[in-house]
N, C-alpha and C positions, 0 to 999 in steps of 0.2 A: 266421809260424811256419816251422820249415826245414821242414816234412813238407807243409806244404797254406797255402793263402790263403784270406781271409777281404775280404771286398766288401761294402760298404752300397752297395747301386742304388736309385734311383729311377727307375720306367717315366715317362715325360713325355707319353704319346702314349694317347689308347684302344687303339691297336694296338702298344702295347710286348710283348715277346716276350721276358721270360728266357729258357727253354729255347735260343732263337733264341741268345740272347747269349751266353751258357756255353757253345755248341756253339761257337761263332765264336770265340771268345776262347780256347778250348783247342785248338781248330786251330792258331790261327795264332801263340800264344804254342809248341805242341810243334813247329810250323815252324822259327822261330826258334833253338829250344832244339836242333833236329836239326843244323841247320848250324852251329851252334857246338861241338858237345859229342857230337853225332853220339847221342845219346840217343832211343830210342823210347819208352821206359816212362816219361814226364811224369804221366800223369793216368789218375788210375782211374776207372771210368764213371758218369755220375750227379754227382748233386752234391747239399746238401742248402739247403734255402730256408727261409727265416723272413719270415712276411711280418707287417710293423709294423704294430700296431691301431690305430686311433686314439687309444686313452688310453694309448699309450708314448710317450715321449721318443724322438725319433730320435737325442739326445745319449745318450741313456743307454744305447741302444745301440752308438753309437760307441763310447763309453766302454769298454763289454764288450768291444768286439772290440779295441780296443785294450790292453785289459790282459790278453789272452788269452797274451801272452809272460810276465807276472809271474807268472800262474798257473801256466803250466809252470816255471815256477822258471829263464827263463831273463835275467833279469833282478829287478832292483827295481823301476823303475821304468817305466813304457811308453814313455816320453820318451828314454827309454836305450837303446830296442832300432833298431839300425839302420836295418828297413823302416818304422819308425813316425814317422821323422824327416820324412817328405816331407808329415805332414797338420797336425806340430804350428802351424802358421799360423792351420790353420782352428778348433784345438778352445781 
């Protein structure tokens, strides 16, 4: 989406730490984004999490997050939207 991103994680570890990982990854992704573009205002604070039950589909939430571009109507298809190009191998 051009306004925000959207992540399926999996913790691997009993000591997995989203919070940990969202902080880290919005550091070092508005690092990045500073020396290119010289931009401060990347990311607003917070973030919001969904965490999968057992009786969901982790596809089926792929799925959601990847038609989250046809829903905003900025496509037809998910497969057409250019940051979605990088996962269709896996789905």
């Amino acid at each position: 989406m051009p306004d925000h991103a959207h992540l399926v994680m999996e913790g691997k570890a009993d000591d997995s730490d989203l919070r940990h990982f969202v902080k880290m990854a919005k550091q070092r992704s508005a690092y990045e984004l500073w020396k290119l573009h010289r931009r401060r205002d990347v990311w607003q604070e917070g973030f919001h999490d969904w965490v999968i039950r057992p009786d969901q589909s982790i596809m089926d939430v792929i799925f959601y997050v990847l038609n989250n571009p046809v829903r905003a109507g900025l496509v037809d298809r998910w497969d057409k939207y250019p940051f979605s190009r990088t996962l269709y191998p896996l789905v």
